[in-house]
N, C-alpha and C positions, 0 to 999 in steps of 0.2 A: 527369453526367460532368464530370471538373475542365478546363477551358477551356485549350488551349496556353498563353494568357496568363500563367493561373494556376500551372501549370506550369513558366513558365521564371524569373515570381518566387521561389517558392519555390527554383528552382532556384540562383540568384541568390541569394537569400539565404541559402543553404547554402552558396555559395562565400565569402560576404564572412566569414562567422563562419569558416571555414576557414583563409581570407588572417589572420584577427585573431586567431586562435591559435600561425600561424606568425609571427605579426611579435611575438607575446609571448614566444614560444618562444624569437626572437633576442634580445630584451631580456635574457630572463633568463640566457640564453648570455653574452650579453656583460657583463653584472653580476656572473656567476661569475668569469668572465676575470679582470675586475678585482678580486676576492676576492683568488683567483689567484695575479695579481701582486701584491698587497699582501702576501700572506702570501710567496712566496719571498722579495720583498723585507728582508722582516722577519729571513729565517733566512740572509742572505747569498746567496742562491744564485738571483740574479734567471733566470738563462738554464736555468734546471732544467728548465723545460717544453720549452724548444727543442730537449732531449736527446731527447722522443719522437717515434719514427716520428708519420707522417699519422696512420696508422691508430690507434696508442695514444692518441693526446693527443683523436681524437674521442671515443674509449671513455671516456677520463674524464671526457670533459665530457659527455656521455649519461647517465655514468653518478653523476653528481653531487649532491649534495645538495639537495636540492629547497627553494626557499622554506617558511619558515615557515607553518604553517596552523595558524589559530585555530578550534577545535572544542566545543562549548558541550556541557554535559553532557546527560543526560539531563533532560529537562524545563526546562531552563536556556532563556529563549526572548533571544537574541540579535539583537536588529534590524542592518538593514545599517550603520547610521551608527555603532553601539556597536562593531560590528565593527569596522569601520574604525579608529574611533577608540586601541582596543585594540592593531591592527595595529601602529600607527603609534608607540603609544607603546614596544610589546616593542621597535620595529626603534630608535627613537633611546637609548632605556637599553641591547640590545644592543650597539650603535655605541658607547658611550660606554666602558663596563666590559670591565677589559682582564685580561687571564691570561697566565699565564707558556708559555711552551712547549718553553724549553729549558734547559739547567742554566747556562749562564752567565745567563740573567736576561731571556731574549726575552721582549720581550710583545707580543702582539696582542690585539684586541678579540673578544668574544663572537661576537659575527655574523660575524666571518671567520673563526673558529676554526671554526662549526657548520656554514659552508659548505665553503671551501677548505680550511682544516685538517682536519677530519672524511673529510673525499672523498678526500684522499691519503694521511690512515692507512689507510683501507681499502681504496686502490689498490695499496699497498705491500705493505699486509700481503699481499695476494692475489698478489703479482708475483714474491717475495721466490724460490720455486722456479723462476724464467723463463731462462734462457739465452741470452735476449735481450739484445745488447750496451746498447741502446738502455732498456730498462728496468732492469739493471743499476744503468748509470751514474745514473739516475733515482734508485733509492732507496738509493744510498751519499749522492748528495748530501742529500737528505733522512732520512737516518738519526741524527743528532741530535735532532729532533725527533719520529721512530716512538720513540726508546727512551725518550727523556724521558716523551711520553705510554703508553708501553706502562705504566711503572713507578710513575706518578703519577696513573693518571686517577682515583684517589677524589677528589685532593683538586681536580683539574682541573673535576670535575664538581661539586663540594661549592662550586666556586665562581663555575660557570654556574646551580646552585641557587639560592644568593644572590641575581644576578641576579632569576630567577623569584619568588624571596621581593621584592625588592623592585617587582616589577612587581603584583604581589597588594597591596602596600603604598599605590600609587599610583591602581591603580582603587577602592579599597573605601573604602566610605563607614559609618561604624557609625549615622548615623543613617537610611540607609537601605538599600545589602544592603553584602556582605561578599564579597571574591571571591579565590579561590587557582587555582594552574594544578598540572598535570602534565605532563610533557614527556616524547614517546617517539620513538623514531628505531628506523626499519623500511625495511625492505629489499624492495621486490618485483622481479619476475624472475629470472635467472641468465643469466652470461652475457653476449652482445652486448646484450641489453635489459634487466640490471640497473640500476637506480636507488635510491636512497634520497631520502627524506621525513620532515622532522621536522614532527611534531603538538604540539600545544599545548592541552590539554585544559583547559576553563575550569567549573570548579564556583562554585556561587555558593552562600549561605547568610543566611537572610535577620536582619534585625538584631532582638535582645529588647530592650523597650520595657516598661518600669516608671513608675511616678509617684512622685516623692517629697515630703515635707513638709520644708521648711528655713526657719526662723524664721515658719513660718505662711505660708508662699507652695508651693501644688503647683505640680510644675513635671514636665513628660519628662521620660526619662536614658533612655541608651542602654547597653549593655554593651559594657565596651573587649574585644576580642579580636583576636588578632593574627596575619593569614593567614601561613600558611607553606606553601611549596610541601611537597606528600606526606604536611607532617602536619598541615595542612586547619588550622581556627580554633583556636587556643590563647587560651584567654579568660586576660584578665590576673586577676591575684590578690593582694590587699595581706594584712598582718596589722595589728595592732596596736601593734608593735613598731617598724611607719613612721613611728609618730605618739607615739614619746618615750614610747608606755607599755609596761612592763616586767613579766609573770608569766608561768605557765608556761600562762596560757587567751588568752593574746594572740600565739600562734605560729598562730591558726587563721585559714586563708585565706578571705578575703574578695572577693566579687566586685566590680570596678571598672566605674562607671557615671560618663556624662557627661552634664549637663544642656544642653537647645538654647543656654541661654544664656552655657554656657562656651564652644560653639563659636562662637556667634555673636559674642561676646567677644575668639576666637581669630582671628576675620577680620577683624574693623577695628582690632585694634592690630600686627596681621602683616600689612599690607594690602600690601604689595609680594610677597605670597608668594603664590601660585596654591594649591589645591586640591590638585594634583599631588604638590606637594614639602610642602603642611602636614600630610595625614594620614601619611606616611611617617615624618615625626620626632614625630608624635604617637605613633605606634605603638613607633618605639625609645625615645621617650621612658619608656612606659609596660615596657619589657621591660629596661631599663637606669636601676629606680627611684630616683631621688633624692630625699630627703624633706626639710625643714627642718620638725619638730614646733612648734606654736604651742598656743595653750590646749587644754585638756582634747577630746581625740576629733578635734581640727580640724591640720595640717599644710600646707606648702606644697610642692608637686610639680615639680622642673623638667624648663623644655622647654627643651630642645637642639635647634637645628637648624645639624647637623652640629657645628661646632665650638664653636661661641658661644650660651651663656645667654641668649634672647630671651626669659625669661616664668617665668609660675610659674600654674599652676594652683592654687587653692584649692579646698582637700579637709575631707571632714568624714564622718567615722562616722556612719550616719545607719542605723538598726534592725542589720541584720544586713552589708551593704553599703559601701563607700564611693563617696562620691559625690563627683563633680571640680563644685564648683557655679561659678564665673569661669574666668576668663583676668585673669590680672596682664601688663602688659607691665614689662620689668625696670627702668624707670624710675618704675613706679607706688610711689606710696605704698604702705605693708604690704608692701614685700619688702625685702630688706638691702640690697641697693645702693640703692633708690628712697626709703628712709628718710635712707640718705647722703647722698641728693641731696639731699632735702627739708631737711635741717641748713645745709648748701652754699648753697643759694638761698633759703632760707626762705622757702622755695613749699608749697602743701598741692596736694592732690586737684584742686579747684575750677583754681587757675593752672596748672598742668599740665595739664590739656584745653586751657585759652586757648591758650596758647601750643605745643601741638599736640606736647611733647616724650613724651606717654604712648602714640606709636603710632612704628612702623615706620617708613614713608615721609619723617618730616623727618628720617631720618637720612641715609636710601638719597639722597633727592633734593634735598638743601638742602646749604648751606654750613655749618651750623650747628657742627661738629666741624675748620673748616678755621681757626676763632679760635684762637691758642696760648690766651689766656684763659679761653675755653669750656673747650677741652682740658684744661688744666688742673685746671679742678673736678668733670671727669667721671674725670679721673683717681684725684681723690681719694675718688671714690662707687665708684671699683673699676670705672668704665664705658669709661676709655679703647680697649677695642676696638669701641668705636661707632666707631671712626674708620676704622676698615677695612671696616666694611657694606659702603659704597657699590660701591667697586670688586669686592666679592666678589661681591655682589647685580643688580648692574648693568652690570659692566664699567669699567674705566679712565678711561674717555673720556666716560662718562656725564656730561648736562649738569643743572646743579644749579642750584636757582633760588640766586640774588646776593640777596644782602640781609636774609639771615633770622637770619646768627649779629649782626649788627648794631642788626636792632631786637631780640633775645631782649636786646643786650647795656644797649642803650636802656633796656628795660623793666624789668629787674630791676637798674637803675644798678649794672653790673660796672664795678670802675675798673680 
C-alpha cells in the first residue's frame, strides 16, 4: 500500500505541474494581449478592445489563437532541440515578414496577423448578428480590416505561404535531408470553450546522392531541389540552352547536382553568412537561373544573395546531369568582374588568397572599401557595391579592423 508520504508527494507534484500550466496559460494571455494591441495599433483604433464588456473581451481571449505547434509527419523523428530550434526559427522569420491588411496599405507582421488578426476576423465574423451595443461598436471599428481580409485572403495567404516556403528554405540541407511544412488552422469547441490552434506540419525528404567524374577526380553531388510549402520538393532542372548551346535536343531538362566541394567552397568565401540565410539564396538562386556560358557543356551560375552578386558557381554537363562543381567568390579570378579586377591590380589567383580579397569577411569587416583609391578600382571591376556589405551584413556601427585598405594599398603600390 502507497505510504501517506507517498501520497502527498505525488500529490504535490500534481499541484506544481498544475500552478505551471496556469502561470503559462498567463504568459500566453498576455503575449496575445500584446499581439492585440500591436495589431489595433496598427489599424488606428488602439481603444477597440476597451469597447468590450468584461464578459466579451474574456471570450476573445479564450477563445484566441493558439501558439504555433510544430508536428513532424509520420515517421518524421524530431528530437526536442530540433524542435526547438525549428520553433524559434518560424517565430523570428514570422516576426519579421509583414502583410498588408488594409486597402490604404496597413501592415503588420505574420505572427500578429495568425494570432490577433486571425482571432478577431473570427470574433467578428461570428458577432456581426449581435445586438450588442458593445460588440457593435467593436466590429465597425474593425471593419476595415474584416472586408479587406474577407476580399483578399488568397493572396493574404499566398503570402503567409511564402513565409512557410521560406522557412523550408532555411531548415533544409541538400547534402543532407530536405524539409517543407503544412500549415492548418482548426477550430475545437463551440461556444464559451471555442478555441483555435494553428499546426505546422513538418515533412522531411531525405537528400539523392550521386558520384561523379570531373577531370578525373570522383567526387559526392547532391540533387538541388527546392522545398515548397504544399508542393513538397521541386527538384531544379537546367537544359542546355543555360550553357550557350542552341538545338531543338538541348530544351531537355536536366537534373542539378552539387558537389561537397562547391559547398564547402560556398562557406569559406561567404564566411560572414550563416547556414540559415546561405541555403535560402542558394535555392532562389537555383529557381531564378542565371547562366553566363563558357566553353563547350561548362557555364557560370549566379548566386544572389538577396540583392547583390556574391559568387558564381561553376557548372558543367557531366553525362546526363549538371553538376555545380566550385564556388567562385565575385572577386575571384574566372568570373567578369574578378577578371576586371585582375587587369586593375595585376593580381592573379595566387595574390588574391594573400591578400584575403577572394572571401567575404574582408569586406564585411575591414576598412578596405573605405580608401576613395580602393573604391575606385573596384569601381571600375563593376564591384563598387562592396562598399555597402558592411552595413547591410553587420549593421552601421559595426567595428572594422584599421589598417587593411592601407597595407592592401602598400602592397600593390597604389598611388
Amino acid at each position: 500500500m502507497t505510504s501517506k508520504a507517498e501520497k502527498n508527494r505525488k500529490k504535490n507534484q500534481r499541484l506544481r505541474i498544475k500552478n505551471m500550466h496556469h502561470l503559462r496559460e498567463l504568459q500566453l494571455e498576455q503575449e496575445f494581449c500584446q499581439a492585440l494591441q500591436r495589431f489595433l495599433d496598427a489599424l488606428g483604433v488602439p481603444d477597440a478592445f476597451k469597447q468590450l464588456s468584461a464578459g466579451n473581451k474574456r471570450f476573445l481571449v479564450t477563445a484566441r489563437m493558439r501558439p504555433t505547434r510544430i508536428v513532424p509527419d509520420k515517421g518524421v523523428i524530431l528530437s526536442p532541440l530540433k524542435r526547438a530550434t525549428m520553433l524559434f526559427i518560424m517565430e523570428e522569420l514570422l516576426s519579421t515578414i509583414k502583410v498588408q491588411i488594409t486597402d490604404d496599405g496597413t501592415e503588420i507582421t505574420i505572427k500578429d496577423l495568425l494570432s490577433a488578426g486571425i482571432s478577431c476576423y473570427a470574433y467578428v465574423m461570428c458577432s456581426r448578428k449581435s445586438t450588442k451595443k458593445d460588440l457593435i461598436t467593436f466590429c465597425e471599428l474593425l471593419n476595415p480590416f474584416v472586408e479587406y481580409y474577407y476580399h483578399n485572403e488568397t493572396t493574404i495567404i499566398q503570402k503567409i505561404t511564402h513565409g512557410y516556403d521560406y522557412f523550408g528554405f532555411m531548415l533544409s540541407r541538400v547534402n543532407q535531408k530536405m524539409y517543407y511544412v503544412k500549415s492548418d488552422f482548426n477550430e475545437y469547441g463551440s461556444g464559451k470553450k471555442l478555441t483555435m490552434a494553428h499546426t505546422v506540419t513538418v515533412y522531411e525528404v531525405p537528400n539523392e546522392k550521386r558520384t561523379f567524374t570531373c577531370r578525373g577526380i570522383r567526387r559526392p553531388a547532391y540533387r538541388i531541389g527546392v522545398p515548397f510549402s504544399y508542393a513538397g520538393i521541386q527538384w531544379t532542372t537546367m537544359t542546355a540552352d543555360n550553357f550557350g548551346t542552341s538545338g531543338t535536343l538541348n530544351t531537355t531538362p536536366m537534373p542539378v547536382y552539387i558537389q561537397s566541394h562547391a559547398l564547402i567552397r560556398l562557406n569559406e568565401r561567404l564566411d560572414t553568412i550563416s547556414n540559415y540565410l546561405l541555403f535560402p539564396n542558394l535555392f532562389i538562386s537555383c529557381v531564378k537561373t542565371k547562366t553566363i556560358p563558357l566553353k563547350k557543356n561548362n557555364a557560370l551560375i549566379l548566386f544572389d544573395y538577396f540583392n547583390y552578386t556574391l559568387g558564381y558557381f561553376v557548372a558543367e554537363i557531366v553525362n546526363d546531369a549538371v553538376v555545380l562543381k566550385t564556388f567562385l567568390f565575385v572577386t575571384s579570378s574566372g568570373t567578369p568582374q574578378g577578371d576586371l579586377l585582375d587587369k586593375e591590380l595585376n593580381t592573379g589567383k595566387l595574390e588574391k588568397n594573400f591578400l584575403k580579397i577572394d572571401r567575404l569577411s574582408t569586406f564585411v569587416n575591414s576598412d578596405i572599401m573605405q580608401d576613395e583609391r580602393v573604391r575606385s578600382i573596384f569601381k571600375k571591376a563593376g564591384l563598387d557595391y562592396l562598399e555597402r556589405l558592411p552595413g547591410e551584413l553587420s549593421g552601421k556601427d559595426a567595428i572594422r579592423q584599421k589598417g587593411f585598405a592601407a597595407d592592401f594599398i602598400k602592397y600593390l603600390q597604389i598611388a
